[in-house]
C-alpha positions as CSV (number, residue, x, y, z in Angstrom):
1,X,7.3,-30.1,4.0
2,X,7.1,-31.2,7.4
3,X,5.7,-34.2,8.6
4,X,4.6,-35.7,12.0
5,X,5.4,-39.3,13.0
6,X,5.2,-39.8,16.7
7,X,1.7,-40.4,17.9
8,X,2.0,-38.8,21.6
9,X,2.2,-35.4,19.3
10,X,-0.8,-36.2,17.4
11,X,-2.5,-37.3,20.8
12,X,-1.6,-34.6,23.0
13,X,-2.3,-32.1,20.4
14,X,-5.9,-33.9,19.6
15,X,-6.9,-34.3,23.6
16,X,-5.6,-30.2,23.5
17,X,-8.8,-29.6,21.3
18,X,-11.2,-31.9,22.6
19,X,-12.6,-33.3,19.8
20,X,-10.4,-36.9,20.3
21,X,-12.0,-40.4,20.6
22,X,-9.7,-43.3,21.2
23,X,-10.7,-46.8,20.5
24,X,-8.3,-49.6,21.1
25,X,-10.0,-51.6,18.3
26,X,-10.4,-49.0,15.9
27,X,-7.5,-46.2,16.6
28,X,-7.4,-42.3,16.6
29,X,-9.6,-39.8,15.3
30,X,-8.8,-36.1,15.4
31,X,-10.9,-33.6,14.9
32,X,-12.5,-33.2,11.6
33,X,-13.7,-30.0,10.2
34,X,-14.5,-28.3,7.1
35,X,-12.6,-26.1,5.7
36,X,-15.4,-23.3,5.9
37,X,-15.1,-24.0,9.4
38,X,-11.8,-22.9,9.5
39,X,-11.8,-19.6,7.6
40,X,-14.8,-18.9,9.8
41,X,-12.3,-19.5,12.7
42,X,-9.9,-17.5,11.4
43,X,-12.5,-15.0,11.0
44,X,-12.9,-15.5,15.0
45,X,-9.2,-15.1,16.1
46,X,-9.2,-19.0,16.9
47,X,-5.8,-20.3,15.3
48,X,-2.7,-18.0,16.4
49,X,0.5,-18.7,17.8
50,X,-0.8,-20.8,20.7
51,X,-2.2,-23.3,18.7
52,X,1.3,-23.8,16.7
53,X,1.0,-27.5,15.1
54,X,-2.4,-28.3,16.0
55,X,-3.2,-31.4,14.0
56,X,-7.0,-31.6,12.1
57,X,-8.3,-33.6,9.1
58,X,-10.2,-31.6,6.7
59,X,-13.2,-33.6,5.2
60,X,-13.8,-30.6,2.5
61,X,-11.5,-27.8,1.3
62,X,-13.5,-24.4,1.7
63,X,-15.8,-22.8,-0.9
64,X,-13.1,-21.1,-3.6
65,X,-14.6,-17.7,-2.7
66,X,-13.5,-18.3,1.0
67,X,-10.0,-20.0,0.1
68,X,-7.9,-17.1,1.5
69,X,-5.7,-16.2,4.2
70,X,-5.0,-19.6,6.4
71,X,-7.2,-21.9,4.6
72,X,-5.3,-20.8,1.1
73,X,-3.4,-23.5,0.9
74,X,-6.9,-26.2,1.7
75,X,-7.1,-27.3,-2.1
76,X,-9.0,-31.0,-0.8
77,X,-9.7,-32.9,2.0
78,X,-6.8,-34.5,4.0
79,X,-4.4,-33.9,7.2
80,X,-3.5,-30.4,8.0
81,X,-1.5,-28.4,10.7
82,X,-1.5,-25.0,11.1
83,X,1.4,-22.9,10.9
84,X,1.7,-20.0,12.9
85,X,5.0,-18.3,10.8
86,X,3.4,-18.8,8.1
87,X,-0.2,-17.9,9.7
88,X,-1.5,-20.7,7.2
89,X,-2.5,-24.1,7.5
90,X,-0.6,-26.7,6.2
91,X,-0.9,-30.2,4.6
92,X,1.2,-33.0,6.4
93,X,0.4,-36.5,4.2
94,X,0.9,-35.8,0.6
95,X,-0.8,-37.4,-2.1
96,X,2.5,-38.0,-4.4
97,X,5.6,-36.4,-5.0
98,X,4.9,-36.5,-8.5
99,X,5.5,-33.4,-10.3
100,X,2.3,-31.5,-11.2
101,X,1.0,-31.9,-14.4
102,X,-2.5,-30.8,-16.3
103,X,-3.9,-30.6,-20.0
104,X,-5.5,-26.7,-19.5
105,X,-5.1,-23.7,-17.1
106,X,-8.9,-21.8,-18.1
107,X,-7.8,-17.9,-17.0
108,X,-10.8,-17.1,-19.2
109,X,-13.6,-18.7,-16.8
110,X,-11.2,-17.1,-13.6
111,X,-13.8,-15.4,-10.6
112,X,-12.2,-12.7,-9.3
113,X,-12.9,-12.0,-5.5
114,X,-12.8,-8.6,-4.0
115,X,-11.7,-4.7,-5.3
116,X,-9.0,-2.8,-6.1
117,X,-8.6,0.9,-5.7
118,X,-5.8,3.3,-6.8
119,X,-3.1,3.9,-4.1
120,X,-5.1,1.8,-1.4
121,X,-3.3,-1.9,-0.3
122,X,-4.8,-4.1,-1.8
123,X,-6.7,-6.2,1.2
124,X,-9.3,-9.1,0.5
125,X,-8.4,-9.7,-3.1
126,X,-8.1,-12.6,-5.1
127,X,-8.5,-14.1,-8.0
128,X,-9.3,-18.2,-8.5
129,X,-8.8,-19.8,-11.9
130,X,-9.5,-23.3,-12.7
131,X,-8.0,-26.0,-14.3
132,X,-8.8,-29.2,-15.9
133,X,-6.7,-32.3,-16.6
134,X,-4.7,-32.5,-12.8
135,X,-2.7,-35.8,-12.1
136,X,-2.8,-34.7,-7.8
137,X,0.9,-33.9,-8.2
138,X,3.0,-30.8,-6.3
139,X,3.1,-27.5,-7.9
140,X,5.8,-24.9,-6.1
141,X,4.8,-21.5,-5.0
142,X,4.8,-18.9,-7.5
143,X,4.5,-15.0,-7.5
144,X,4.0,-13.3,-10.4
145,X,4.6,-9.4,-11.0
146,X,1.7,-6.8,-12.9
147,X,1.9,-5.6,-16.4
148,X,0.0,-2.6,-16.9
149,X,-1.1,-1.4,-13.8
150,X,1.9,-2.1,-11.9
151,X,3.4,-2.6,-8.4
152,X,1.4,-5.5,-7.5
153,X,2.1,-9.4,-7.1
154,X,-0.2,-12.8,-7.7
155,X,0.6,-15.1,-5.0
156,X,0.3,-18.9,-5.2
157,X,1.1,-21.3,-2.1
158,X,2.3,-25.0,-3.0
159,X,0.3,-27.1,-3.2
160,X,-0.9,-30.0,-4.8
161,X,-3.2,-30.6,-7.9
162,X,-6.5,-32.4,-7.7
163,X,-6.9,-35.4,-10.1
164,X,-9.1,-34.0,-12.8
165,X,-10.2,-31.0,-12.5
166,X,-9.6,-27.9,-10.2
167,X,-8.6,-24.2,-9.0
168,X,-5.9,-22.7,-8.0
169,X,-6.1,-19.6,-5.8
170,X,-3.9,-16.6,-6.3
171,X,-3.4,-13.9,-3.4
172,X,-3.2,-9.9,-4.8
173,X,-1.1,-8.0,-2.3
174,X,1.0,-4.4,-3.8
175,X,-0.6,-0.8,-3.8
176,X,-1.9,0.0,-7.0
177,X,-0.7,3.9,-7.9
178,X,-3.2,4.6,-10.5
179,X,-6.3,3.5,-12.1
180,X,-6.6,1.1,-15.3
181,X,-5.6,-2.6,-15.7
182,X,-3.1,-5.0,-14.0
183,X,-2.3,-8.2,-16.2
184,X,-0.9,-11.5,-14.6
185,X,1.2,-13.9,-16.9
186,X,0.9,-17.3,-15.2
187,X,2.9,-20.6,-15.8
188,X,1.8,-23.8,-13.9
189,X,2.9,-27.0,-15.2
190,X,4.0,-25.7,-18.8
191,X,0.7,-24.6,-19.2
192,X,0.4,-20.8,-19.5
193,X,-2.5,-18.0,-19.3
194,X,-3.1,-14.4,-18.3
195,X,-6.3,-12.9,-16.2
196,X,-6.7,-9.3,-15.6
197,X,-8.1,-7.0,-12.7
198,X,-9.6,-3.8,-13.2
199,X,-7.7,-0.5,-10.9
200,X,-10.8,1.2,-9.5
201,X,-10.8,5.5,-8.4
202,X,-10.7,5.4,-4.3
203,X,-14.8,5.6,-3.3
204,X,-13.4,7.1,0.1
205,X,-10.5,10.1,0.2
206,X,-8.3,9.4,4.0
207,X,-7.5,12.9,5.7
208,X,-4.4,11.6,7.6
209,X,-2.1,9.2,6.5
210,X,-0.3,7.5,9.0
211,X,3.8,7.6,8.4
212,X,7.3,6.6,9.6
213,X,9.4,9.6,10.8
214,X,12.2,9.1,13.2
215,X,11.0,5.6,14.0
216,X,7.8,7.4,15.2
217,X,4.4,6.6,13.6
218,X,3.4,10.5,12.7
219,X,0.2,11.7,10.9
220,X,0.5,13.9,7.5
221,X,-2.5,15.4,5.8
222,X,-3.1,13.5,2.8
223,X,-3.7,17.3,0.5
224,X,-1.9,20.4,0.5
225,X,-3.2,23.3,2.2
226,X,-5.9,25.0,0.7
227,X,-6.9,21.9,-1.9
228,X,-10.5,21.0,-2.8
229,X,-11.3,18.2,0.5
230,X,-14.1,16.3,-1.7
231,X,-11.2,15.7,-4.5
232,X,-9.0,12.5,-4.9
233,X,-6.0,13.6,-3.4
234,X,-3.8,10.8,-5.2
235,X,-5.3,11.8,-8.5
236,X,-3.4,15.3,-9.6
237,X,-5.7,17.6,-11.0
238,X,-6.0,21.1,-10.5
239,X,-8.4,21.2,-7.6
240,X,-5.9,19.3,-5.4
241,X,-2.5,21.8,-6.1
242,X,-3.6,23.7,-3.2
243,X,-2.4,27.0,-2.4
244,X,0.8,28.7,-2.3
245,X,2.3,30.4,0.9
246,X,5.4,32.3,1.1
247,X,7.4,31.4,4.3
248,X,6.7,32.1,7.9
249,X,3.2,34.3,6.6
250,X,-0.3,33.0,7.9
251,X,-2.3,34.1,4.7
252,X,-1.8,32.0,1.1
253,X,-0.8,34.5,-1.6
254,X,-2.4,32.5,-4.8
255,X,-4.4,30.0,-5.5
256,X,-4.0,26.9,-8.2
257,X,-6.5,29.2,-10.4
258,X,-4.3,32.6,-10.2
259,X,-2.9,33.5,-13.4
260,X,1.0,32.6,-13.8
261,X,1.5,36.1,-14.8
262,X,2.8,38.8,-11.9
263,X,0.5,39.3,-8.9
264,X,-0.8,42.9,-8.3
265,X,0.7,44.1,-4.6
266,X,3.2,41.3,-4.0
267,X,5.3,41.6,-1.1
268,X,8.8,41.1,-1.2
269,X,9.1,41.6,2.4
270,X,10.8,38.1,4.2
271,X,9.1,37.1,7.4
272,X,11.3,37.5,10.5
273,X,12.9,33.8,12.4
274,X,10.5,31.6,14.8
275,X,7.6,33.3,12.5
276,X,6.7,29.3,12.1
277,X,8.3,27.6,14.9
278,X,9.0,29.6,18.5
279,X,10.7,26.3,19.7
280,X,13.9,24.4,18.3
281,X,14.1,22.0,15.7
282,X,14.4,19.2,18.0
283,X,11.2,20.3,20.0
284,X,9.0,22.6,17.9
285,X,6.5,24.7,18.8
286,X,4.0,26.3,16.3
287,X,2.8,29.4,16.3
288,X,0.3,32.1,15.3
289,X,1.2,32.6,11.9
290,X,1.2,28.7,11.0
291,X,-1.6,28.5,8.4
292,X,-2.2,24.3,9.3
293,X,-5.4,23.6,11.0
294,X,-5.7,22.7,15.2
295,X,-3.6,20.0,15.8
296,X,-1.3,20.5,12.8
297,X,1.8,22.4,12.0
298,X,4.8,23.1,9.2
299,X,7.2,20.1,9.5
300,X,10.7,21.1,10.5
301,X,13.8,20.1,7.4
302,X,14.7,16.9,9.9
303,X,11.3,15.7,10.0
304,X,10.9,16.1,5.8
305,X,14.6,14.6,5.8
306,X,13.9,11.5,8.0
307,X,10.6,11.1,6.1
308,X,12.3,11.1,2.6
309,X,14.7,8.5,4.3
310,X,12.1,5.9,5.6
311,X,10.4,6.3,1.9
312,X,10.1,5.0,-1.7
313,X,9.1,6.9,-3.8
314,X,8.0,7.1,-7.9
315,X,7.1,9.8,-10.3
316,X,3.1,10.3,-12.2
317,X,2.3,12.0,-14.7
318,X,3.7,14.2,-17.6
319,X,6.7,16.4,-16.4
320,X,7.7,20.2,-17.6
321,X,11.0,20.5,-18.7
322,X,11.4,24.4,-18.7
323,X,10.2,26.8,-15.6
324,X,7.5,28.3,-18.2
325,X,6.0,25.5,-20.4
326,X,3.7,23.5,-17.5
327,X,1.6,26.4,-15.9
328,X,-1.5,24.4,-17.6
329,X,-0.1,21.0,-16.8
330,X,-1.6,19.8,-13.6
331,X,-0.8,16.0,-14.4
332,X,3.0,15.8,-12.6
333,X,3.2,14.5,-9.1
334,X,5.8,12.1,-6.9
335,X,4.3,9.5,-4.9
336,X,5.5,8.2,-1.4
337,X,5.5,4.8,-0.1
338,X,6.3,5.0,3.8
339,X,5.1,2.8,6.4
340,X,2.8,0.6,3.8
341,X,0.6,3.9,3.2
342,X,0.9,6.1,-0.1
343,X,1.4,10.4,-0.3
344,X,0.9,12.2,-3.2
345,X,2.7,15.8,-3.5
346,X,1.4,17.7,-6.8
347,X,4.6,19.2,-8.7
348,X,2.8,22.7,-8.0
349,X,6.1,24.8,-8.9
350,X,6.0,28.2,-7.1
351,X,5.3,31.8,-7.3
352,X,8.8,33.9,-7.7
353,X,9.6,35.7,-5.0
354,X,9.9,39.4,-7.2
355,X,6.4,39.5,-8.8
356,X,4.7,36.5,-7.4
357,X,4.5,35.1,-11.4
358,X,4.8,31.2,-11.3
359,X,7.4,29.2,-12.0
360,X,8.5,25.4,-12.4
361,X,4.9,23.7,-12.5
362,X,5.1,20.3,-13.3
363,X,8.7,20.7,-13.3
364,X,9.7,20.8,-9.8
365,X,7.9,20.8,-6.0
366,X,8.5,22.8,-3.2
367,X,7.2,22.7,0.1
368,X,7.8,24.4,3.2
369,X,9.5,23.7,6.6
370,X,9.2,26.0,9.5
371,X,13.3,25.7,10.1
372,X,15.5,28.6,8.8
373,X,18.8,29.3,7.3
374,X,20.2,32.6,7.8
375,X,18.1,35.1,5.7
376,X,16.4,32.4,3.9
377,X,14.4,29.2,4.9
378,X,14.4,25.3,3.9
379,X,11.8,23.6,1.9
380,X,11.8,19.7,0.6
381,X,12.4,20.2,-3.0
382,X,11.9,17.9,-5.6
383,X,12.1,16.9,-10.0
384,X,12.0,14.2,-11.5
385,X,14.8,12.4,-10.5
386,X,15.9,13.9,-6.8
387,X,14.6,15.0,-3.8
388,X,16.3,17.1,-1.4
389,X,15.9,20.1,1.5
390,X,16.8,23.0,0.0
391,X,17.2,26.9,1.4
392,X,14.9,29.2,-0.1
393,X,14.3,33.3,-0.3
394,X,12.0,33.3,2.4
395,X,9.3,35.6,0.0
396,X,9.0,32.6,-2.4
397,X,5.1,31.1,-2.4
398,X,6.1,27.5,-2.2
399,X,2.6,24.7,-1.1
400,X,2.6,23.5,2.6
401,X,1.2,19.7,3.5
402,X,0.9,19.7,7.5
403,X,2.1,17.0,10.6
404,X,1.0,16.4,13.2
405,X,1.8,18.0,16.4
């Protein structure tokens, strides 16, 4: 922990703020402020970099609903700097380096501050669970991983206890992939509990998602092509599959609903090169026949390769393991995590390229690029366990999910 001795710092940094009165007889007094006054500030854009070190005593820590982001770590009233690496502020003059101890951790009477929804960051939320029993000595910082619901983490900042009773305020950060209930196991002082938070369906369904391709920030659209637009598109159902397109063709030759039988009429014919893409890979240029709305077009194999690459990504859902035993099985999907933002691509299978009758549904995805290879064309393909760009017969009906231009 660091700590300030030399007075000209504390003086300098005090006069800085103008809230310093100097008395010969009676010494220094820095500013002193609530610490509801500060998380307004921070509210305000007041404490950044610039104001690195700036010293202040804190006559009350802030109300436990308002104990997040810098004022976190304000547990009671004392000397504080603020921190800009850590964006937080800091206390200076401990109370004791005794190690923390308490009689009770009360999880059961936590409040929990703030929602969570499925595949949104979790932004805002918190949850503050009291104690009882607190000698005022240090507890270290602790994160602590879901149960259930996974893929998020309860933060706790050092700190120190109060004597008596208390709170301490844990920080939820993580994405949440699906709905349900995330479970924290805490341990603070030998003292052990658990609190829960309940995974909420998205109220509001993005467009766009905002992504890492190339080192470029692109825009995908958050459905496939031809999916029901007032439909979760994170949640895979039936309504969000979309349609299915074979290559370089403006006009989708089935639908999530068309039986997985043959299809009446089906063209085997392949569309000729540049049908999606009159320009290069490098520099593409979309055409007529691209079926993606103004502004959007097919994504060329690099761009689907580089975005794999600058991704994590996980698997939802109940997964076919023949081409014929999931054309009712609308569960499966993989999930993306690029550039702190969540996609979700339905395993929608395909429509063979003979008779149009479907094939691999919740078994395997395929979605198109607009780049060829000789007679045939590449798609991202994926299972359960890899995902690659593959060549394709160009006459397969494969889903499309548009970029950005």
């Amino acid at each position: 922990m660091r700590k300030i001795y030399l007075l000209p710092t504390i003086f300098f940094g005090s006069l800085f703020y103008g809230q310093t009165f100097i008395d010969a007889s009676e010494g220094l007094i820095i500013p002193r402020l609530t610490g509801n006054f500060l998380q307004t500030a921070e509210l305000k854009g007041v404490y950044s970099n610039a104001k690195d070190a700036i010293l202040v005593y804190v006559t009350a820590p802030p109300d436990p609903e308002r104990r997040t982001g810098q004022v976190e770590g304000i547990d009671s009233k004392g000397f504080y700097y603020f921190d800009a690496a850590s964006n937080r502020w800091v206390r200076i003059i401990s109370r004791g380096s005794a190690t923390a101890a308490l009689s009770q951790l009360l999880c059961s009477s936590s409040t929990n501050i703030g929602i969570l929804e499925a595949t949104r960051p979790a932004s805002g939320v918190s949850v503050i669970v009291p104690y009882n029993g607190g000698n005022g000595g240090v507890y270290p910082a602790l994160s602590v991983p879901s149960m259930g619901i996974t893929n998020l983490n309860a933060t706790l900042y050092q700190g120190n206890l109060s004597v008596g009773g208390g709170f301490l305020v844990f920080n939820i950060t993580g994405i949440p992939l699906t709905t349900g209930t995330a479970i924290f196991n805490i341990n603070i002082a030998g003292k052990d509990c658990s609190f829960s938070l309940q995974v909420q369906p998205k109220t509001k369904f993005d467009d766009v998602v905002n992504v890492s391709i190339n080192g470029q920030i692109r825009q995908i659209m958050s459905r496939n092509l031809g999916a029901n637009p007032t439909q979760d598109p994170d949640v895979p159902s039936q309504a969000i599959m979309g349609d299915y397109f074979q290559w370089g063709k403006r006009n989708a030759v089935a639908t999530p609903y068309t039986p997985d039988v043959a299809i009446a009429g089906w063209s085997t014919e392949g569309a000729a090169d540049k049908a999606w893409n009159s320009g290069t890979e490098t520099n593409p240029l979309k055409t007529v026949n691209d079926p993606c709305p103004s502004g959007f077009r097919l994504p060329t194999r690099n761009e689907w390769v580089q975005f794999n690459s600058a991704s994590t990504s996980s698997t939802i859902g109940t997964w076919a393991t023949t081409p014929t035993n999931g054309p009712t099985n609308f569960t499966a999907a993989i999930v993306f995590n690029n550039n702190g933002n969540t996609l979700t691509l339905p395993v929608s299978g395909y429509r063979n390229e003979a008779s149009g009758s479907l094939q691999n549904r919740a078994r395997f995805g395929y979605y198109w690029s607009s780049t060829e290879s000789s007679t045939s064309a590449y798609a991202l393909n994926f299972g359960i366990s890899a995902v690659n760009a593959t060549a394709y017969t160009r006459g397969d009906g494969f889903s499309i999910r548009c970029i950005s231009e």
